[in-house]
Backbone as CSV, one residue per row, in Angstrom:
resi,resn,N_x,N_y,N_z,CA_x,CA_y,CA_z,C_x,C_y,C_z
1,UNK,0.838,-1.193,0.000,0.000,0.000,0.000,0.874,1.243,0.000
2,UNK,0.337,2.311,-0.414,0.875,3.609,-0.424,0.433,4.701,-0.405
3,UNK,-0.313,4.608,1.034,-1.403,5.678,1.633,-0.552,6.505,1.521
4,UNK,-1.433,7.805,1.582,-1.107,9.265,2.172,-0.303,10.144,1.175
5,UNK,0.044,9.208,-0.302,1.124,10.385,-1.433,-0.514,10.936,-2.412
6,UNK,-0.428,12.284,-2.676,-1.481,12.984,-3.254,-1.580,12.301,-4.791
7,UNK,-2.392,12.844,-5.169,-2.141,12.200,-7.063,-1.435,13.699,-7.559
8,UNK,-1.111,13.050,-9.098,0.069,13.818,-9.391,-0.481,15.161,-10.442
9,UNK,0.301,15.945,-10.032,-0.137,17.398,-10.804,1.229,18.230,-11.880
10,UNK,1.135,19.644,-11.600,2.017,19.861,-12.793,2.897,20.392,-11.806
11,UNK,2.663,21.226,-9.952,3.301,21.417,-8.972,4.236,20.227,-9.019
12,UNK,3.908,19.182,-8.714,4.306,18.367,-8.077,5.401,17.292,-9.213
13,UNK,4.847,17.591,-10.638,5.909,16.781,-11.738,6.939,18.107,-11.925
14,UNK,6.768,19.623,-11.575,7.884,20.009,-11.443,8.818,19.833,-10.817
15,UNK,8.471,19.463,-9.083,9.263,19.918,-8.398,10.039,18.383,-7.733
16,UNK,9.282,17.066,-8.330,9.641,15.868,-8.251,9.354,15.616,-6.784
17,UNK,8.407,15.971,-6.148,7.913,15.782,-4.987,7.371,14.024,-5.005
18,UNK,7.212,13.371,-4.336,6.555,11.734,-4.222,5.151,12.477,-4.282
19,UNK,4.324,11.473,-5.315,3.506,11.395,-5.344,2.854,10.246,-6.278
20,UNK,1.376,10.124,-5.907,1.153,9.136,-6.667,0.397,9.623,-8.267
21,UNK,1.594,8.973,-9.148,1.849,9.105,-10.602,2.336,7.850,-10.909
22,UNK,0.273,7.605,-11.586,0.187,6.013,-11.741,-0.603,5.952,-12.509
23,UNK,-1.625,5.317,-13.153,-2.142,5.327,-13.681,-3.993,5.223,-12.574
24,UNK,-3.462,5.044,-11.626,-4.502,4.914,-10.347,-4.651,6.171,-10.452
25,UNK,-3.991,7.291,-10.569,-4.230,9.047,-10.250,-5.080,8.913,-11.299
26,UNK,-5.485,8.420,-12.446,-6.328,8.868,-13.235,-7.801,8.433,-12.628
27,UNK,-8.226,7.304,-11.879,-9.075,7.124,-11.673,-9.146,6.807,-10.465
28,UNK,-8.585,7.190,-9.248,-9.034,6.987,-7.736,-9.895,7.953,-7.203
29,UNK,-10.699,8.537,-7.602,-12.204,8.867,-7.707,-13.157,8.481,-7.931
30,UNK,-13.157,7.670,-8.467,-14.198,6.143,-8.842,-15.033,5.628,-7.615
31,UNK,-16.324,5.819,-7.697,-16.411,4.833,-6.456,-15.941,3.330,-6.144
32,UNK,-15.758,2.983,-6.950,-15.339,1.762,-6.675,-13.458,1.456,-6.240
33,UNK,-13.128,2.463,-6.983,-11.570,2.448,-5.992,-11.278,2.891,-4.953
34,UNK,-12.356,3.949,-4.410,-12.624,4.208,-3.120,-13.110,3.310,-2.380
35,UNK,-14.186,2.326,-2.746,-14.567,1.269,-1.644,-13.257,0.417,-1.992
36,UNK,-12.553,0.396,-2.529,-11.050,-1.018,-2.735,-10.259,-0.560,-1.519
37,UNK,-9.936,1.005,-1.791,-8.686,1.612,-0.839,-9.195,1.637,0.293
38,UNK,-10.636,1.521,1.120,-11.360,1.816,2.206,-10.911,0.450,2.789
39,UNK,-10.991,-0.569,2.181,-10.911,-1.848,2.886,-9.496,-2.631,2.868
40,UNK,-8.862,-2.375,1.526,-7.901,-3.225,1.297,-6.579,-2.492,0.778
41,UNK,-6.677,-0.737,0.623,-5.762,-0.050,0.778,-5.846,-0.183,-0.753
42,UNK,-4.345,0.906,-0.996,-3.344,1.091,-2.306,-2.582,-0.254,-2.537
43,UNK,-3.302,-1.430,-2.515,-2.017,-2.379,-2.749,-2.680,-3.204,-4.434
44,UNK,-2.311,-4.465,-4.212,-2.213,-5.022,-6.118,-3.645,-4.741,-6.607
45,UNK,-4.786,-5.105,-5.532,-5.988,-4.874,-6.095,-6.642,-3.659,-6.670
46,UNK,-5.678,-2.585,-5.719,-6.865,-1.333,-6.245,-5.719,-0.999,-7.690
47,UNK,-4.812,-1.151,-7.533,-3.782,-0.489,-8.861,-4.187,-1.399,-10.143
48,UNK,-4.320,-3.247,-9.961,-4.761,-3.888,-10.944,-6.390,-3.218,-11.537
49,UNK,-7.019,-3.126,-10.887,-8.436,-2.434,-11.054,-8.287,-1.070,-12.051
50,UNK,-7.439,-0.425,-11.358,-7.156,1.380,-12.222,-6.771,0.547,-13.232
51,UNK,-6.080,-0.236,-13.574,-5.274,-0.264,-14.666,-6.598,-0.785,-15.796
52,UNK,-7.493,-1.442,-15.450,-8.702,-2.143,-16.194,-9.673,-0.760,-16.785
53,UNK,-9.654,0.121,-15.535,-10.854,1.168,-16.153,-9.582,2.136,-17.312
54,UNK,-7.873,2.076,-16.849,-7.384,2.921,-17.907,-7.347,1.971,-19.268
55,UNK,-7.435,0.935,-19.607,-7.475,0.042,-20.694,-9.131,0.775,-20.944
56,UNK,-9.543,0.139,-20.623,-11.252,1.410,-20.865,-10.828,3.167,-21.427
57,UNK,-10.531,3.499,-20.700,-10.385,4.947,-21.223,-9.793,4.755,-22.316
58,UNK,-8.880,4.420,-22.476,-8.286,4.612,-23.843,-8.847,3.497,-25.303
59,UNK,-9.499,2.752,-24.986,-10.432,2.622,-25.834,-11.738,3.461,-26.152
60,UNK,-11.924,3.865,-25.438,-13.086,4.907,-26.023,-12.778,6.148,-25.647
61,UNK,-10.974,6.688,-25.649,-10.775,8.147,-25.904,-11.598,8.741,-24.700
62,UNK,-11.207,8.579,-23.840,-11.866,8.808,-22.405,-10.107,9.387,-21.614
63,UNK,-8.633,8.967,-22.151,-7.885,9.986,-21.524,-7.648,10.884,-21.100
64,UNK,-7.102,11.845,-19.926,-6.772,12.831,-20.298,-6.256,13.769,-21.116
65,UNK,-6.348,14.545,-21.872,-5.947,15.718,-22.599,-4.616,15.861,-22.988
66,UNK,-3.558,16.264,-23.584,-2.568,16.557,-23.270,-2.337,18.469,-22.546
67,UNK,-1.908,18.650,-22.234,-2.183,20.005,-21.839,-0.601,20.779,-21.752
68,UNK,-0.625,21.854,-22.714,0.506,22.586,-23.507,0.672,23.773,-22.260
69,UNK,1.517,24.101,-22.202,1.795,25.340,-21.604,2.876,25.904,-21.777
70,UNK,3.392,27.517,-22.020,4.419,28.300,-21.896,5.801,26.811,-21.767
71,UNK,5.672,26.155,-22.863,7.321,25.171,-23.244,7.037,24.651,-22.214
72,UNK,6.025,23.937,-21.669,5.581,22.730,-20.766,4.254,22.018,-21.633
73,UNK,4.938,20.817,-21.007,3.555,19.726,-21.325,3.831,18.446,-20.229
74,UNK,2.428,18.280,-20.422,2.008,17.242,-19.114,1.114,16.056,-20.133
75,UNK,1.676,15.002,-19.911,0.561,14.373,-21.085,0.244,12.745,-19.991
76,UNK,-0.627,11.899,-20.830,-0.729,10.781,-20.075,0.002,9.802,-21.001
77,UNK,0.144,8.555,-20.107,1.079,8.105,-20.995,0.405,6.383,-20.026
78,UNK,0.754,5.036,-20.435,1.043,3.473,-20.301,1.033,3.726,-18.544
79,UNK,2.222,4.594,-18.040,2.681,3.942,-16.637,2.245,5.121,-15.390
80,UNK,1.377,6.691,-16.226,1.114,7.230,-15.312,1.325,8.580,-16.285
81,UNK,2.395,9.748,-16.215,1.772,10.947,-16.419,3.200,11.751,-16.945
82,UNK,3.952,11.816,-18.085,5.017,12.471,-18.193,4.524,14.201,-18.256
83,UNK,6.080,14.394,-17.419,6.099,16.094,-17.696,7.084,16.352,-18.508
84,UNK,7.435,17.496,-19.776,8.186,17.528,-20.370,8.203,19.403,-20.253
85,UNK,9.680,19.905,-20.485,9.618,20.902,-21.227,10.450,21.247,-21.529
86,UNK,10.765,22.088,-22.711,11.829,22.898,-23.365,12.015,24.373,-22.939
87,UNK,13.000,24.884,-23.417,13.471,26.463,-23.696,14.113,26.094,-24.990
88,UNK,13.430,27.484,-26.063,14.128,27.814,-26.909,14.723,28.780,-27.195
89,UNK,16.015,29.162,-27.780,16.297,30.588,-27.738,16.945,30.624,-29.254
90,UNK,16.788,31.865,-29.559,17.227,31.792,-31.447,16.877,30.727,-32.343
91,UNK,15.678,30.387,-32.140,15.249,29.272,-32.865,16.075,27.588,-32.339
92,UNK,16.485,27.615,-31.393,17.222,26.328,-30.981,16.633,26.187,-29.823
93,UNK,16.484,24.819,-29.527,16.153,23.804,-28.205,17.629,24.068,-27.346
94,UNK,17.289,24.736,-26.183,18.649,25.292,-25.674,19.023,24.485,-24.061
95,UNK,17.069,24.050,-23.771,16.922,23.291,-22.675,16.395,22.419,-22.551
96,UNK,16.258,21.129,-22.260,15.139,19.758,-22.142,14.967,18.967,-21.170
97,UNK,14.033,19.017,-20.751,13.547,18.205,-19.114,12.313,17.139,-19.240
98,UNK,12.234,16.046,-18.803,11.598,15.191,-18.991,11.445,14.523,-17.522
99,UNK,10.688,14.506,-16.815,10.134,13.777,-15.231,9.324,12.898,-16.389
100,UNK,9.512,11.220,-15.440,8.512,10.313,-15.846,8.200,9.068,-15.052
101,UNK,6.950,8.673,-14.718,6.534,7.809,-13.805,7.202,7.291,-13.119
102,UNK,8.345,6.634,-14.062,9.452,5.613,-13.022,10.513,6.805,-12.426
103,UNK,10.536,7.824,-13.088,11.600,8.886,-12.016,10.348,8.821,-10.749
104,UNK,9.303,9.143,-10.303,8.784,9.552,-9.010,7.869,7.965,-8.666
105,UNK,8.189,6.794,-9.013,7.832,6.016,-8.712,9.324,5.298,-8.018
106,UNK,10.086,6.140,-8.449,11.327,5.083,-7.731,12.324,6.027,-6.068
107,UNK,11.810,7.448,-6.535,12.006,8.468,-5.910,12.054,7.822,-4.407
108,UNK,12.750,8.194,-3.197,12.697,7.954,-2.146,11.335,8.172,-1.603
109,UNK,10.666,7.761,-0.442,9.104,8.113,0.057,8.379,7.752,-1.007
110,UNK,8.723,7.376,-2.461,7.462,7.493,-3.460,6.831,5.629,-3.050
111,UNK,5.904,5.910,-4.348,5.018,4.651,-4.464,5.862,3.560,-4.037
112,UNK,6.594,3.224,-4.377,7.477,1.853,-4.231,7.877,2.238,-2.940
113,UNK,8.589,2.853,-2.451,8.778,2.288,-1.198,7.845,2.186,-0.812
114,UNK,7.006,2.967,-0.374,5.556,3.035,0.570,4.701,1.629,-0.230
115,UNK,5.247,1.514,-0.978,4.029,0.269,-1.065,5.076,-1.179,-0.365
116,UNK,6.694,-1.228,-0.408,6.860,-2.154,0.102,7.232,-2.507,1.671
117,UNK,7.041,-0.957,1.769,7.345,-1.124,3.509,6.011,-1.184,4.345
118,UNK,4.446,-1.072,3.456,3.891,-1.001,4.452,3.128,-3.028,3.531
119,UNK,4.045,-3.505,3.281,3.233,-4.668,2.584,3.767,-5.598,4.176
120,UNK,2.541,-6.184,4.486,2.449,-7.420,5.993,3.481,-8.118,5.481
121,UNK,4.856,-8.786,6.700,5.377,-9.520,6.439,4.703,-11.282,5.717
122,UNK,3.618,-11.337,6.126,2.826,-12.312,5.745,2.623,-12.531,4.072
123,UNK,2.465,-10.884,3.589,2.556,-10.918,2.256,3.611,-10.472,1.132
124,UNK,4.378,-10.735,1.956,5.650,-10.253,1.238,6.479,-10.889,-0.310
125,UNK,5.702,-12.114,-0.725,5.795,-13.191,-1.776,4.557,-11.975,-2.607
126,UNK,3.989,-10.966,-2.576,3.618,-10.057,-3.390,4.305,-8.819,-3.436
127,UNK,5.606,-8.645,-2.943,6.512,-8.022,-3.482,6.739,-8.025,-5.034
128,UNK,6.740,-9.410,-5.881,7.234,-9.447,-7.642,5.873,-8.730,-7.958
129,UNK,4.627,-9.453,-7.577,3.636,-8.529,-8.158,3.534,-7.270,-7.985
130,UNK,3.379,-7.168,-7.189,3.459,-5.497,-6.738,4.496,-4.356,-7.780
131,UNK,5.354,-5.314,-8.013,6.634,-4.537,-8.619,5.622,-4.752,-10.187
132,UNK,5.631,-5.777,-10.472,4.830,-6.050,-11.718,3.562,-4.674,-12.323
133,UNK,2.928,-4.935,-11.060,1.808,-4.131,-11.598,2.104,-2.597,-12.002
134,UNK,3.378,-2.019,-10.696,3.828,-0.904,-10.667,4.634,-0.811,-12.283
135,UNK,5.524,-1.809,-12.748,5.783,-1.607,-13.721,7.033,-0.502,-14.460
136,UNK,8.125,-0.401,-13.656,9.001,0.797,-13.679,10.000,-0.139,-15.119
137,UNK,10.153,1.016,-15.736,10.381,0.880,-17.080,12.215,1.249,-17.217
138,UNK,12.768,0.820,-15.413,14.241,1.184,-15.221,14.449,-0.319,-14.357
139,UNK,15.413,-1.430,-14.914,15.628,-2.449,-14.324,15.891,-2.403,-12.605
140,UNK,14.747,-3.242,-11.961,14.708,-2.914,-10.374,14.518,-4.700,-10.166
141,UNK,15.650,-5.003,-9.038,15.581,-6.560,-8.496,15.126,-6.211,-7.107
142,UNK,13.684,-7.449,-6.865,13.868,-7.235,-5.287,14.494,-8.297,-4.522
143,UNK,15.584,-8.339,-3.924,15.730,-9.500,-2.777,15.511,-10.067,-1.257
144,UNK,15.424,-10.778,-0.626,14.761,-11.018,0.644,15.773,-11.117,1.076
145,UNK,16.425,-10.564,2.298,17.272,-10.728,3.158,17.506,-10.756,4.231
146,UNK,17.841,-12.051,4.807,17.697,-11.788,6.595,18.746,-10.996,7.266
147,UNK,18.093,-10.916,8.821,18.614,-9.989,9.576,20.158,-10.414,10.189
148,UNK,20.474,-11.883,9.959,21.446,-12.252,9.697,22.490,-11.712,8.687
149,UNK,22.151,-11.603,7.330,22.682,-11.737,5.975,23.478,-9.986,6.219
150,UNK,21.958,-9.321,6.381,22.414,-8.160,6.707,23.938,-7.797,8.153
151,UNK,23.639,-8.415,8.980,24.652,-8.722,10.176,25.866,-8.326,9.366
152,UNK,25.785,-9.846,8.561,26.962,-10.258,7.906,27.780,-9.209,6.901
153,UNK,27.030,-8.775,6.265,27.204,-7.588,5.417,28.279,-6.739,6.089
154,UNK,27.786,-6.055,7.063,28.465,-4.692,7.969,29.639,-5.164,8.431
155,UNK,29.423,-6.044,8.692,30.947,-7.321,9.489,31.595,-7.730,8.549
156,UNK,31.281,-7.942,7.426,32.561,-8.141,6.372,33.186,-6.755,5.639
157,UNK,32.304,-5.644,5.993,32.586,-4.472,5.621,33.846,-4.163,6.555
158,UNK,33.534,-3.874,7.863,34.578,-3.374,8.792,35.646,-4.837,8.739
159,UNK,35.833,-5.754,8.165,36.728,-6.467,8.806,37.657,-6.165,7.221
160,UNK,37.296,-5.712,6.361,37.754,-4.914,5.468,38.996,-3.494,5.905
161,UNK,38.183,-3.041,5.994,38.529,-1.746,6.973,39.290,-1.879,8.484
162,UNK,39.125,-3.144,8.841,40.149,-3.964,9.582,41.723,-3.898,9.532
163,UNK,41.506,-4.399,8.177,42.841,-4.768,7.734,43.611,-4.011,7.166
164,UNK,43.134,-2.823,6.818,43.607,-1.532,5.885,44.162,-0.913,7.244
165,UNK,43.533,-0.798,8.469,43.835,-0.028,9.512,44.707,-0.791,10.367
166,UNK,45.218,-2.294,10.021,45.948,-3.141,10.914,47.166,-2.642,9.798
167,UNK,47.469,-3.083,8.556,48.447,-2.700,7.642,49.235,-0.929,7.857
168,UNK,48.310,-0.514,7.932,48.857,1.443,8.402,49.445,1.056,9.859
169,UNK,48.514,0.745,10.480,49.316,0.716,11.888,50.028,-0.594,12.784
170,UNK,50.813,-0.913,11.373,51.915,-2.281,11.564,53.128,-1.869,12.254
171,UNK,53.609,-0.673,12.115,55.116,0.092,12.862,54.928,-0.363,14.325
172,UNK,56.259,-0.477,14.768,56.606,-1.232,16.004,56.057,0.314,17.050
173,UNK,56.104,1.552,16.171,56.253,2.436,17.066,54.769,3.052,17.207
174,UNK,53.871,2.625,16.727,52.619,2.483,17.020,52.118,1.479,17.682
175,UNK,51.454,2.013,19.198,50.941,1.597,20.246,49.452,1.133,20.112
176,UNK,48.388,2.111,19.908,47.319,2.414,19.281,46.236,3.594,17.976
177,UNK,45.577,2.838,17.794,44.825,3.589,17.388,43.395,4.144,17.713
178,UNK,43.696,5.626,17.888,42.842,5.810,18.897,41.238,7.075,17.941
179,UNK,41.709,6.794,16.533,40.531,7.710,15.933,40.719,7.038,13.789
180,UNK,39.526,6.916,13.793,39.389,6.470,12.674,38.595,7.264,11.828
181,UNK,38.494,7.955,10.506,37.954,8.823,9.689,37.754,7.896,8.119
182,UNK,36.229,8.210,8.448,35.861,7.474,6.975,34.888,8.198,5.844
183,UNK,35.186,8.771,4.876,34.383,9.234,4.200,33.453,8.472,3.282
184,UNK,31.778,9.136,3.732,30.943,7.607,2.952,29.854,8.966,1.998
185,UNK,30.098,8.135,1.122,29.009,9.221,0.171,27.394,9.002,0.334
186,UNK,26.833,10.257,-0.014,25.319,10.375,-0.155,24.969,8.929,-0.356
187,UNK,25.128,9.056,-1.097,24.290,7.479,-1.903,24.567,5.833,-2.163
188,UNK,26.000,5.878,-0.753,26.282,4.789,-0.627,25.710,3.718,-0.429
189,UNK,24.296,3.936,0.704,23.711,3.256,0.954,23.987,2.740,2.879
190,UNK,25.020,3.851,3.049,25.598,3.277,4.464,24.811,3.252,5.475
191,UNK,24.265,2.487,6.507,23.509,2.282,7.785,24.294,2.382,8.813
192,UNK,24.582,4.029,9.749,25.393,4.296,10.036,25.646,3.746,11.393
193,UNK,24.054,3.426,12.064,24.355,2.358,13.591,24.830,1.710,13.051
194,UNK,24.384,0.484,12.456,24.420,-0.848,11.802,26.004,-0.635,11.727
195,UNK,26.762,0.018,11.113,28.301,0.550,10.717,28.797,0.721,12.037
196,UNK,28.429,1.284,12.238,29.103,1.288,14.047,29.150,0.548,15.281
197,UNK,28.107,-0.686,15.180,27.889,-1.413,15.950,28.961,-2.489,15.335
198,UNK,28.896,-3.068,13.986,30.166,-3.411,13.548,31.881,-3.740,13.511
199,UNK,31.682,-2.292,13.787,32.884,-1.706,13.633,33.265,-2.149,15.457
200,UNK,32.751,-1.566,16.198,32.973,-2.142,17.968,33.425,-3.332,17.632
201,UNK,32.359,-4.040,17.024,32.953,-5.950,17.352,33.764,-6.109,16.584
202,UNK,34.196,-6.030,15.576,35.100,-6.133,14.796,36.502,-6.070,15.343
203,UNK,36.716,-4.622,15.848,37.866,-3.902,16.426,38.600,-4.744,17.291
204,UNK,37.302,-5.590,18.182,38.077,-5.956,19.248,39.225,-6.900,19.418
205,UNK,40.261,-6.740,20.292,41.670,-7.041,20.016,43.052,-6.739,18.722
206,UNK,42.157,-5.785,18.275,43.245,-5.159,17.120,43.421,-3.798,18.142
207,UNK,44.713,-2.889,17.369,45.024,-1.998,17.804,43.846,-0.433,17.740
208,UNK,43.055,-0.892,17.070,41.832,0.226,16.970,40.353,-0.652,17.903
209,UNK,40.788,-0.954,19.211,39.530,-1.446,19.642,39.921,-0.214,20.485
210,UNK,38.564,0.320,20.377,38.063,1.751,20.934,38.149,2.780,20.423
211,UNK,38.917,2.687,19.415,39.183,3.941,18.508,37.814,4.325,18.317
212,UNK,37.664,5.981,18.134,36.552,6.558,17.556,36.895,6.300,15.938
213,UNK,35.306,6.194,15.879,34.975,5.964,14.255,33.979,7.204,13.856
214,UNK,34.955,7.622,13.141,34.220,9.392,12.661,34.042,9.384,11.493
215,UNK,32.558,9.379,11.037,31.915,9.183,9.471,31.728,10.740,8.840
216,UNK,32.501,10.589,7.745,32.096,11.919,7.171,31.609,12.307,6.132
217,UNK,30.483,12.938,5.773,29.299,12.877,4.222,29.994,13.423,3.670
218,UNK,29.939,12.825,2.436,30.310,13.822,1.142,28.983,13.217,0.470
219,UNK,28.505,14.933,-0.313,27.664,15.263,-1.160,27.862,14.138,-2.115
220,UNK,26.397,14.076,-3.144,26.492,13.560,-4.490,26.507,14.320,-5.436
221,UNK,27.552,13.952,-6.444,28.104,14.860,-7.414,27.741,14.456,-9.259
222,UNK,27.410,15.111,-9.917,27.108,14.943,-10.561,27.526,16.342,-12.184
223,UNK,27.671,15.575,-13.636,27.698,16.446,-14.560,26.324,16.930,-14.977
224,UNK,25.945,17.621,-15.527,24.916,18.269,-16.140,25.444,18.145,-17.598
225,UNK,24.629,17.711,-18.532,24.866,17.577,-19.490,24.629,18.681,-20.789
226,UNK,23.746,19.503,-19.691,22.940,20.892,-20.211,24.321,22.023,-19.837
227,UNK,24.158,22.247,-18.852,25.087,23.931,-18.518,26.719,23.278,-18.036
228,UNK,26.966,22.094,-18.192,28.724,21.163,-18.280,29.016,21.233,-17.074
229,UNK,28.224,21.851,-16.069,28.919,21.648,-14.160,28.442,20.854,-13.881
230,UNK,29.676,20.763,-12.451,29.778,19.388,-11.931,29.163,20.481,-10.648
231,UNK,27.938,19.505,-10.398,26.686,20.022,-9.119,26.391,18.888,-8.086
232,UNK,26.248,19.460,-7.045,25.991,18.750,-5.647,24.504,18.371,-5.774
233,UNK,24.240,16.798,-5.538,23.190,16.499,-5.623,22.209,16.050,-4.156
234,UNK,21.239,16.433,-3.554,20.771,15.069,-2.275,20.109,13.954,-2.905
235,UNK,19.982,13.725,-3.902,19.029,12.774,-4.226,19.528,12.112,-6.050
236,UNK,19.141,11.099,-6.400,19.978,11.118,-7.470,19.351,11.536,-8.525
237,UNK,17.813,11.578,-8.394,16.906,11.687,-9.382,16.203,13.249,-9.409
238,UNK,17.426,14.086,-8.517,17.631,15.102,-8.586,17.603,15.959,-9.794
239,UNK,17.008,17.059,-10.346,17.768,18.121,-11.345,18.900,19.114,-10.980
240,UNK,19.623,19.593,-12.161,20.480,20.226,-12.070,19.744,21.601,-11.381
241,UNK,20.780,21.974,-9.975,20.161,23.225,-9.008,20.589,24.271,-9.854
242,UNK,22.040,24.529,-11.094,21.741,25.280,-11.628,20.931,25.655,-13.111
243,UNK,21.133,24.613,-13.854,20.186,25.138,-14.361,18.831,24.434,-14.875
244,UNK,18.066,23.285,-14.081,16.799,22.368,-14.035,17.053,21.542,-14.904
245,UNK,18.383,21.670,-15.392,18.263,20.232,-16.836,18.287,18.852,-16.097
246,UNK,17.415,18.128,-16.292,17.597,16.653,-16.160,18.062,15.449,-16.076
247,UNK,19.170,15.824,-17.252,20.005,14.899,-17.964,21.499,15.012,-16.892
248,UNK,21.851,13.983,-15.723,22.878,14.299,-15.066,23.878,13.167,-15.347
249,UNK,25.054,13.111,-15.217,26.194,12.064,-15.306,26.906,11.899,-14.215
250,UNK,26.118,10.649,-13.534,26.634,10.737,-12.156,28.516,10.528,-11.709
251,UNK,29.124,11.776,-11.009,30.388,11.294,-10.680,30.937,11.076,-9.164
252,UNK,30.298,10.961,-8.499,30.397,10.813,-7.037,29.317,10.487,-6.094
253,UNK,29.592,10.009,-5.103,28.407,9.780,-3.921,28.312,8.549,-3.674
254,UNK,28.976,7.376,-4.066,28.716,6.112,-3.880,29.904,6.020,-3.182
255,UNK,30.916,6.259,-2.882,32.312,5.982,-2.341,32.105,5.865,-0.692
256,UNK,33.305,4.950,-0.235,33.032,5.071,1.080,34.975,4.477,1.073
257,UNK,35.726,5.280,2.053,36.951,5.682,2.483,37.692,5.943,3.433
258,UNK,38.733,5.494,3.572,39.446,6.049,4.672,40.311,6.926,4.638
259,UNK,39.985,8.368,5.222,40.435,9.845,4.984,41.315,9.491,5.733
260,UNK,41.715,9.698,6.988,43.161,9.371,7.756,42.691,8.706,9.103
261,UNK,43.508,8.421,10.382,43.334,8.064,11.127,44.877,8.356,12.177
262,UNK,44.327,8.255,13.624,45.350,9.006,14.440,45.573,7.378,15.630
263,UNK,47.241,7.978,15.566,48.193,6.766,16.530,48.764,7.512,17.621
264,UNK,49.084,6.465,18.589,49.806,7.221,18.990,50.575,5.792,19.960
């Protein structure tokens, strides 16, 4: 399910806010998707349903409109609702932006998460459907992973980072290590308890058991393919802050490092 995101507008395909931009926004006014979502929520039934009355609409030309504006357009489309627009200047296409379903369906807070974090562990074997029905038109795997697997993960991470910090501080004339500095990017994906709780057990009986472990963000970085800077991103599905172009070439934010660390 994925209560509580609004349906999608031309505010909201500007500014890439989560929302729901689905093909359900065309028809969750319906009484009948209202009695679906009343009982059984935003999950496979009420989205399989929208998708039956939009196969309807578009057989009998019952879509929405496309709707033009000042080098904007908003049109409907298979998976929900593209926004597009240009700038022209001297007769040339000088700017081009394109938001589309699977950009704010994959968006952090959007449909997909909210539909898989609030799905009952009971029904969690409707995770493929769910993904199915949603339909994102950008290759997405889901996997099941226990709280083990995950354990394991963080613990083979730091025992990594183990050994990089046992190798530096191999000199006879190093006693301990008493501070550790790691730079982890935006979009690494890092779980920074989870990383730190780790890192404690790990440590212990090497020369960095107790050392502070000091995590430090670096921004996500990215080209613009429109105005050629390299721009700080929070999000990846971000636009360019200077000048709204779309089109980015990601060059940073996934890294995770060891900036220095102190002996003594």
């Amino acid at each position: 399910m994925a209560e509580g995101l609004p349906p999608v507008d031309r505010a909201r395909l500007c500014d890439g806010a989560p929302c729901e931009n689905s093909v359900a926004a065309r028809h969750m006014d319906k009484p009948a998707m209202r009695w679906i979502e009343a009982r059984r929520g935003r999950g496979p039934l009420w989205r399989a349903a929208a998708r039956l009355w939009d196969v309807e609409a578009a057989l009998t030309g019952a879509l929405p409109a496309i709707q033009v504006q000042s080098g904007e357009a908003i049109a409907p489309a298979a998976r929900g609702t593209y926004g597009i627009s240009l700038t022209v200047a001297c007769g040339r296409v000088t700017d081009f932006a394109r938001i589309t379903p699977t950009d704010q369906l994959l968006t952090p807070g959007g449909i997909l998460d909210r539909a898989l974090a609030t799905l009952p562990p009971a029904k969690a074997g409707l995770g493929p459907l769910m993904l199915d029905i949603l339909d994102p038109c950008s290759p997405v795997r889901l996997r099941s992973v226990s709280l083990g697997e995950v354990s394991h993960a963080w613990m083979s991470l730091c025992e990594g980072i183990r050994r990089v910090v046992d190798q530096a501080a191999a000199g006879e004339d190093v006693t301990r290590v008493t501070r550790v500095r790691l730079e982890i990017g935006r979009f690494a994906g890092v779980e920074k308890p989870a990383l730190r709780f780790a890192w404690e057990v790990v440590m212990r009986g090497s020369k960095a058991e107790g050392a502070a472990l000091e995590m430090i963000d670096l921004p996500g970085r990215a080209l613009c393919f429109y105005c050629a800077e390299t721009v700080e991103l929070d999000g990846r599905l971000d636009p360019c802050p200077t000048c709204g172009g779309g089109k980015l070439v990601p060059e940073g934010g996934d890294e995770m490092r060891i900036k220095d660390m102190e002996v003594i």
